[in-house]
C-alpha positions as CSV (number, residue, x, y, z in Angstrom):
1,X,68.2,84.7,-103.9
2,X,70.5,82.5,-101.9
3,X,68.7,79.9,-99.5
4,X,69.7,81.4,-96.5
5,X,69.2,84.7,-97.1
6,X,64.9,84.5,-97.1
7,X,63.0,85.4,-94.9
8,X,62.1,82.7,-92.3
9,X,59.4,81.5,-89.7
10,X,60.1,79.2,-87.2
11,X,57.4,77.1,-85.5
12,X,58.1,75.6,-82.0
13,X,55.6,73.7,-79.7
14,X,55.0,71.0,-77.3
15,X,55.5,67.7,-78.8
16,X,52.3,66.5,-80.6
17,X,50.9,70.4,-80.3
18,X,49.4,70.2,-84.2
19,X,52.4,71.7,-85.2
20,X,53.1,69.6,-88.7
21,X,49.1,69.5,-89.2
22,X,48.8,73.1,-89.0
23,X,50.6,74.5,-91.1
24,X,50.6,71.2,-93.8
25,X,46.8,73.3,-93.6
26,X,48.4,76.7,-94.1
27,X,50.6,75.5,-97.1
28,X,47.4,73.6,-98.4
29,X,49.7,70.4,-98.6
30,X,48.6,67.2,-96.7
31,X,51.9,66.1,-96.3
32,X,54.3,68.4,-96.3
33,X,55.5,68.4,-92.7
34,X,55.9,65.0,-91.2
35,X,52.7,64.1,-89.0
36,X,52.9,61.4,-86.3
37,X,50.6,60.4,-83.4
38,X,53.6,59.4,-81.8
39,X,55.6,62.4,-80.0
40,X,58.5,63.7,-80.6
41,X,58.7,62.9,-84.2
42,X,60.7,65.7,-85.6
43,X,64.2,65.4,-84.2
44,X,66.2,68.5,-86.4
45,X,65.3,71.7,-87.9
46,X,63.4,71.2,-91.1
47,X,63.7,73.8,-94.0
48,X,61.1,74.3,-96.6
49,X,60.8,77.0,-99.4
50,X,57.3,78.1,-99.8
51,X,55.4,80.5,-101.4
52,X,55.6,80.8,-105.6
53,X,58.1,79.2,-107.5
54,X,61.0,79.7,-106.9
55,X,60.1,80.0,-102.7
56,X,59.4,83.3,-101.3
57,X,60.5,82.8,-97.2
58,X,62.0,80.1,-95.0
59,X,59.5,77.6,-93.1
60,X,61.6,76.1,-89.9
61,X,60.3,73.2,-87.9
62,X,61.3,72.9,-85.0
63,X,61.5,69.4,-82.5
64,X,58.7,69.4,-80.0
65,X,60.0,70.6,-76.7
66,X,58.8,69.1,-73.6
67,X,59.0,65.9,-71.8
68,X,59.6,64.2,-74.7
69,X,62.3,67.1,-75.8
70,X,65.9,66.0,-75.6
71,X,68.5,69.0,-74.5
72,X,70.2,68.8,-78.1
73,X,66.9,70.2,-79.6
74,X,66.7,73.4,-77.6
75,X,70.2,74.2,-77.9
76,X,70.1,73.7,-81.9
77,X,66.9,75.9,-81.3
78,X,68.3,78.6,-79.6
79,X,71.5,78.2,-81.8
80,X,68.9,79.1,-84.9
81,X,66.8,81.9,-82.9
82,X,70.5,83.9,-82.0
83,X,71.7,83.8,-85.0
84,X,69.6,84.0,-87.9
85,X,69.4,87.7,-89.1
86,X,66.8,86.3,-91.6
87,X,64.3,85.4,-88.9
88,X,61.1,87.3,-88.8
89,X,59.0,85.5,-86.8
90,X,58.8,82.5,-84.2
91,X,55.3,80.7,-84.1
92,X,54.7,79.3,-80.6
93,X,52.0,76.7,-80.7
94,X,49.6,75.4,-78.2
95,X,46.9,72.4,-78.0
96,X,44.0,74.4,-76.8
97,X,42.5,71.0,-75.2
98,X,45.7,70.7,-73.1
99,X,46.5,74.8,-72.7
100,X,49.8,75.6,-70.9
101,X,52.1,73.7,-68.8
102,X,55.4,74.4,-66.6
103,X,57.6,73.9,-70.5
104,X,55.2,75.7,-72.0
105,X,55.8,79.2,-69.3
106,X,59.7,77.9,-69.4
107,X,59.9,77.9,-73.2
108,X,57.7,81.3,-73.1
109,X,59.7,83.0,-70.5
110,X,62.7,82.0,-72.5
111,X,61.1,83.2,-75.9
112,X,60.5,86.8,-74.4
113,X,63.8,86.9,-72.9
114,X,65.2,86.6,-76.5
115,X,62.8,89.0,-78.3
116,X,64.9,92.4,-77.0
117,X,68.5,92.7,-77.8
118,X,71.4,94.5,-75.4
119,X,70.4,97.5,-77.3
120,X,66.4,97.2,-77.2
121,X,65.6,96.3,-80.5
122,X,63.2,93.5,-81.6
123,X,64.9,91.5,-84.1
124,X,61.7,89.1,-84.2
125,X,58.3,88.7,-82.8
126,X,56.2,86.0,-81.0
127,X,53.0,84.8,-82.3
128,X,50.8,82.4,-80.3
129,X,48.7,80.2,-82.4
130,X,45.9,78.3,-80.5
131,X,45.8,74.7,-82.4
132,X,42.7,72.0,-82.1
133,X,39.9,74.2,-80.6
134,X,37.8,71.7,-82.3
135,X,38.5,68.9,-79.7
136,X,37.1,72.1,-76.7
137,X,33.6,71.5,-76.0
138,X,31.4,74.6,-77.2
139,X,30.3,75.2,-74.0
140,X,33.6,75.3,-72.5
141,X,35.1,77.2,-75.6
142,X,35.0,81.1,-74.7
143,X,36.7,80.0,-71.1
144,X,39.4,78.1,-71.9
145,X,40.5,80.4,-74.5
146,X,40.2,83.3,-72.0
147,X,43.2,81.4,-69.7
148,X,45.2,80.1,-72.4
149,X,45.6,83.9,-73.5
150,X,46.0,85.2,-69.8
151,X,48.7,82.5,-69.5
152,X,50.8,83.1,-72.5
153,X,51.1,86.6,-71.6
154,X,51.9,86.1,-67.6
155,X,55.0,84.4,-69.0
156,X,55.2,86.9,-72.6
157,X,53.7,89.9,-72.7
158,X,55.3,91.0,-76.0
159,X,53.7,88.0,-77.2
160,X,51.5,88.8,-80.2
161,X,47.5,88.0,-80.0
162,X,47.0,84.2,-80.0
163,X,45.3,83.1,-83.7
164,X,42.7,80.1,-83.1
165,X,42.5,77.5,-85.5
166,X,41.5,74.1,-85.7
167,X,43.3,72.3,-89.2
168,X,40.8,69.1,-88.6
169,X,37.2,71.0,-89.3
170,X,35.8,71.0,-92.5
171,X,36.7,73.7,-93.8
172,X,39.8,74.5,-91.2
173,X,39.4,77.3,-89.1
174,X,41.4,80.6,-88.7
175,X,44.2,79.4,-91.3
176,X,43.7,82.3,-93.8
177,X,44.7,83.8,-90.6
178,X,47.4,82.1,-90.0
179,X,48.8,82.7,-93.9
180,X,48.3,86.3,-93.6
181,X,50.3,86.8,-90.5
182,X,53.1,84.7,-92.3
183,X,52.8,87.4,-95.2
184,X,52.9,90.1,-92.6
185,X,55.4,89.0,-90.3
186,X,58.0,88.9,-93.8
187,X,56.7,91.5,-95.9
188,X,55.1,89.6,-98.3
């Protein structure tokens, strides 16, 4: 099957979200995606073929988005989301020790706005994934959790049920989660 003709995910996020470390975790590779401490590392769309030999689906990075974000990198986004009949699902990710800012509701707001064509259909979905719970106090946990959901779907309610995961505890949490919604989402 051609390149461009399998099934593809897109993850978007705030610069320095746990994008790249996520789903390195998901794809059980340490290194896969680029990882910096520095934001706004990833400056293009990335492609990768994963899945069984010879790829099964379409893995999209997207540049962080945000204060760091340059213009370029949302239109080249939104060039990808409006045009890509492959595209099953976007992956919105959020720092759960930071939760949701004003580009955060913007790029939500703009995210739902896409989700329903002239005609009503749903030619993707949305799927929040809550990233570093680890770095949430216990105590603290169950509450902050509680807004960051309320939040997403004030600005998306077609949003899908935010997944929690944390890539940095041993062993990660909520990533066989993460790898089954990926399977879902394509068919897989």
């Amino acid at each position: 099957m051609a390149l461009m003709q399998l099934e593809q995910v897109i993850i978007t996020g705030r610069a320095n979200a746990g994008k790249s470390s996520l789903f390195n975790a998901v794809l059980r590779r340490s290194n896969l995606l680029s990882t910096s401490s520095k934001a706004g590392h990833t400056k293009s769309l990335n492609f990768y073929r994963v899945g069984p030999e010879p790829g099964q689906l379409l893995l999209v990075d997207a540049p962080g988005y945000g204060a760091r974000g340059r213009p370029e990198w949302g239109e080249l986004f939104d060039h990808y989301i409006s045009t890509r009949e492959q595209l099953k699902r976007i992956y919105f990710i959020i720092n759960a020790k930071h939760g949701l800012n004003n580009y955060d509701h913007q790029m939500l707001d703009h995210l739902s706005k896409s989700l329903l064509t002239d005609r009503g259909t749903q030619p993707f979905t949305l799927q929040a994934v809550i990233t570093k719970v680890d770095l949430v106090p216990s105590s603290e946990l169950q509450a902050t959790l509680k807004k960051i959901r309320d939040d997403i779907w004030k600005s998306a309610p077609l949003c899908l049920t935010p997944l929690v995961t944390s890539s940095a505890m041993k062993p990660p949490f909520g990533i066989e989660a993460v790898r089954k919604n990926i399977r879902e989402a394509c068919s897989l």
